[in-house]
N, C-alpha and C positions, 0 to 999 in steps of 0.2 A: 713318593709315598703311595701304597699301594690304596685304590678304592675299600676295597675288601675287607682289608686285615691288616690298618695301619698299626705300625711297632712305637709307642708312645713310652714317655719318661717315667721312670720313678714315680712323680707327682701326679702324673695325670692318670688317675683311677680307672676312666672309661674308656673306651670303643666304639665309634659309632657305627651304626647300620651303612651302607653304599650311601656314597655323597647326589647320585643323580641313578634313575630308573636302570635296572639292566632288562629293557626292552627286548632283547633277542630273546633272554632267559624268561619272560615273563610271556611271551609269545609263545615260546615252545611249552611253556607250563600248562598254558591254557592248552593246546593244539593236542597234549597228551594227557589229562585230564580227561578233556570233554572228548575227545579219540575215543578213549578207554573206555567211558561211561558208556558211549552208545554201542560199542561193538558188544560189550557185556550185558544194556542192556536187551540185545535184538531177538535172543529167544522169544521174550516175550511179547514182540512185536509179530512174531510168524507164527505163534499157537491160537486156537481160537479158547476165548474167555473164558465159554462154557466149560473147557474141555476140564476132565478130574485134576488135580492137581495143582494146576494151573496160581492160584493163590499161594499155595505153598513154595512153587517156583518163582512167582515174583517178587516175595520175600527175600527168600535167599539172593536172587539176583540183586536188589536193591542194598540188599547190607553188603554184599561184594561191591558194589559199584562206589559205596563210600571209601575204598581205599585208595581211587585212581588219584584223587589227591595226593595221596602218599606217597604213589609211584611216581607222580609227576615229578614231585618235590628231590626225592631219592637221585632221578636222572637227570635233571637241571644242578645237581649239587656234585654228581660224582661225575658227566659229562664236562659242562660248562663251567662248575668251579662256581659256583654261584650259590650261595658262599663259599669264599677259600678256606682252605683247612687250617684250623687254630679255634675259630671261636662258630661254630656252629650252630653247637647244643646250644648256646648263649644266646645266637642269633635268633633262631627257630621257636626259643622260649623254652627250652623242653629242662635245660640246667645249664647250671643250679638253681633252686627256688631261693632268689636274690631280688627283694628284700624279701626274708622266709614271711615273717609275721603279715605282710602286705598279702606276699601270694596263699597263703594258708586260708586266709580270713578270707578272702573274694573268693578261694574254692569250695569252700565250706557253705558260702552264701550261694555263689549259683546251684549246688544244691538244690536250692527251695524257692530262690528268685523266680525262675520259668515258673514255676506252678505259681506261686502271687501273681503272678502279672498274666497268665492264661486265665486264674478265676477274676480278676478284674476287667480280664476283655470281655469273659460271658456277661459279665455286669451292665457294661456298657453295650455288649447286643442286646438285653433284653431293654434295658434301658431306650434302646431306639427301637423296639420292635420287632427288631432279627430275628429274635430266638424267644420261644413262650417256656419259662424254667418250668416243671416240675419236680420242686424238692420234697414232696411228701413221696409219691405212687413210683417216681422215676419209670411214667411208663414208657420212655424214648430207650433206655436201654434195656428193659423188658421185650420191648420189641426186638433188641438187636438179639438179644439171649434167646429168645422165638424161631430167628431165623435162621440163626445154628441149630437149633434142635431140631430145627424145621430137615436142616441134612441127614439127619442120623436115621436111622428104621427107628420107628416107634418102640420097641421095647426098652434100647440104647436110650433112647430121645426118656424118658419116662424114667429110667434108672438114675441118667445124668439130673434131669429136673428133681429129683426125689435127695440126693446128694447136696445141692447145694443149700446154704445157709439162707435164711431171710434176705429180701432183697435189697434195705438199708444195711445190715451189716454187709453185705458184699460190693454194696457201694465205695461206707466205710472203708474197708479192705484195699478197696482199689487205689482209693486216696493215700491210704497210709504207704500202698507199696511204689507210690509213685518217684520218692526217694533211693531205693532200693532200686527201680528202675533206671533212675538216671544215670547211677553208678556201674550198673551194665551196661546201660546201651551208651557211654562213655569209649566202652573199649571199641563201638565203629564208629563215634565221633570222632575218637583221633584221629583216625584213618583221611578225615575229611578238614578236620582243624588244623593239623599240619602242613595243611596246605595253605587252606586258608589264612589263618591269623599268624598259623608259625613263619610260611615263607612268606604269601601273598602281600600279603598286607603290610610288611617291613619295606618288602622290596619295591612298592610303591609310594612308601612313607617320602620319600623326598618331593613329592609332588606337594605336599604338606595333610595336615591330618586328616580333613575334611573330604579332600580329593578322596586319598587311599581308602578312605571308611567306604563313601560312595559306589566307587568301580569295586573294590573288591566285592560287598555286596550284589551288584551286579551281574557279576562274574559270576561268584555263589549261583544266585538264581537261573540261571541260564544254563549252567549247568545240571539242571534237574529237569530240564528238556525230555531228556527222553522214557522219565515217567510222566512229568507232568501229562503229558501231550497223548497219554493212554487213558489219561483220567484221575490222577492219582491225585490225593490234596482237596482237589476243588470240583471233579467230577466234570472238567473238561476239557474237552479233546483238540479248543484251536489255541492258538497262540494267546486267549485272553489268560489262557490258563497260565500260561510264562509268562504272561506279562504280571499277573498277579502273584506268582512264584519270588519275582526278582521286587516287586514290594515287598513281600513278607521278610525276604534275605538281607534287603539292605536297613529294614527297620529292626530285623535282631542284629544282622551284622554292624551297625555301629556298635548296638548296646556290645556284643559280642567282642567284638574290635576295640571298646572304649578299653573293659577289662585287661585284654591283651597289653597295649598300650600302659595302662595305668600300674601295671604290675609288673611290666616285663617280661609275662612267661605266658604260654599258651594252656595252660591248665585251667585257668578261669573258664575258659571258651571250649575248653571242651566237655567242660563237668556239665557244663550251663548247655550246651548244647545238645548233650544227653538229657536233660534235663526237662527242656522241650521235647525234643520227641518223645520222653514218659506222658507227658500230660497235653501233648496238643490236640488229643481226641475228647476231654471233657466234653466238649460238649453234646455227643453223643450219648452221656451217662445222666446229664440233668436236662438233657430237653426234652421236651412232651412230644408222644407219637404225635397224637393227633394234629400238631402244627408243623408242616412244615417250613424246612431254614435253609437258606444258600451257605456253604460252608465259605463263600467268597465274599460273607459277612461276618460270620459267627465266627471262622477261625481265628487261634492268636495269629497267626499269619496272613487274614485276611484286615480286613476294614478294620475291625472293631481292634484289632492288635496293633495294627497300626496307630490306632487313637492313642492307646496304654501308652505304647511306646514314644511314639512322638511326644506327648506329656512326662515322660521320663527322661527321655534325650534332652527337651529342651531347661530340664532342673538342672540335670549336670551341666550342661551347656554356661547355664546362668549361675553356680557357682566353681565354675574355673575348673572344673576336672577333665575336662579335654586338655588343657595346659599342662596337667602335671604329667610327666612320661621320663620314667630310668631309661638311661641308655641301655640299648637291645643288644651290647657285648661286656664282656667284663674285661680282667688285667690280660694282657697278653705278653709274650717274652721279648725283652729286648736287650739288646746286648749289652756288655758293661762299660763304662766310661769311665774312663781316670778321672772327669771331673765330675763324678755323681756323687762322691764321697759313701757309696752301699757297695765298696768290696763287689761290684759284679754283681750285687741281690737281683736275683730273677723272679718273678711271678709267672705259676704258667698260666698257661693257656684254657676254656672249661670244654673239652674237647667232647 
């Protein structure tokens, strides 16, 4: 019986994921992956900061670099056969949405989960002190709005200020668009979830659940090396910056992972993870200039996200939703048997 793509009876509905790690295939995932990212991201390692454009190129390069999950994914499946051909899309999460009403409803909520659980980590920064809110003046993102204008020539700078709307409606605004946002920047989460939650994290599943949550998070975070390490995130340049990178990933990535898991399909994880990066700059938009805040506290991905989540992990933890998990393939074809009494009935495969 084949690891991969065992052929089961009539009665037996499911498919499971690989019975034990394919280490070679997860080796090379990583090695091409993390390859990818840093050659992609090395322009902006040889420009200097200052220079024009520069921001605008880092962008770009960062949304390109979320697809090397993809590619990894792509070459370890069409190389290595990892997974075999038959139940893939099944495997990876990607289809069918199986059970629909399960996967529907958890895509629908990560939606809006990241943003609850981002404005409960600012709660609990300010709550410790991290962060001094300013909900009347928002004069912290007054200032950021400042230092853009601060680029333009004065007449520009003066036309744009004169354009916008009061600065609680444009706050407003920004809140409301942050759904809207998640649903965009979804389409280079995939890029990164397909790797993640779709291959990664299956094909570590047999180590058991806790394991695969842990290391692929891990993983995750480590892989953002080669922005972290420019400044990105947390505005610093040594390794504390990764090393606070790979807490932030392993404390979405369970939550991220749990969905995955709990639903069978990698669409929770990615809506959700678009969903985050709509909203993980709040705090920027409610906190007071005049105070400054380490974002290696105030972020959801720092400290105070951590708290959120760790109190979230450990509610599912404590009613039994780690435990519940559809198998990660559906029917697959087998052949027919005089004694199955189904005339030869095939089920295919969700290719």
């Amino acid at each position: 019986m084949s690891k991969q793509n065992s052929i089961q009876h009539a009665g037996s509905p499911e498919v499971s994921a690989p019975a034990r790690v394919p280490w070679a295939a997860v080796a090379t995932f990583i090695a091409i992956s993390f390859g990818l990212a840093w050659v992609i991201a090395l322009p902006v390692w040889l420009i200097d900061k200052d220079r024009p454009g520069y921001q605008v190129l880092f962008t770009v390069l960062a949304s390109v670099m979320m697809f090397t999950p993809a590619i990894a994914t792509l070459v370890v499946m069409l190389l290595l056969k990892v997974p075999m051909r038959g139940n893939r899309l099944r495997l990876l999460g990607v289809w069918p949405l199986r059970p629909a009403k399960r996967v529907v409803w958890f895509t629908v909520a990560a939606v809006v989960a990241p943003l609850l659980l981002t404005l409960a980590s600012l709660g609990v920064a300010a709550a410790f002190g991290w962060l001094t809110l300013d909900l009347v003046h928002f004069s912290g993102f007054q200032q950021t709005l400042d230092g853009q204008f601060a680029t333009l020539d004065p007449a520009t700078a003066e036309a744009a200020k004169a354009s916008l709307p009061p600065l609680g409606l444009l706050v407003g605004l920004q809140l409301l668009a942050i759904p809207f946002g998640a649903v965009f920047n979804s389409i280079f989460a995939f890029g990164e979830e397909i790797g993640w939650r779709g291959w990664l994290l299956p094909a570590l599943r047999p180590l058991g659940t806790w394991p695969a949550l842990l290391l692929s998070g891990v993983i995750w975070g480590l892989w953002h090396a080669p922005l972290i390490l420019l400044g990105y995130n947390f505005n610093r340049t040594d390794f504390s910056g990764v090393l606070l990178m790979v807490g932030g990933c392993v404390a979405w990535g369970v939550l991220f992972g749990w969905a995955r898991l709990r639903t069978g399909s990698v669409w929770p994880a990615v809506v959700g993870h678009g969903a985050l990066n709509a909203s993980a700059g709040l705090f920027l938009v409610v906190g007071a200039a005049e105070a400054p805040f380490d974002p290696a506290l105030v972020s959801p991905l720092g400290v105070a996200g951590w708290i959120v989540l760790a109190a979230v992990t450990l509610t599912l933890a404590l009613t039994g939703q780690f435990k519940r998990q559809p198998q990660l393939a559906g029917p697959v074809l087998r052949p027919a048997s005089p004694n199955s009494g189904q005339n030869g009935t095939v089920q295919g495969p969700a290719h």
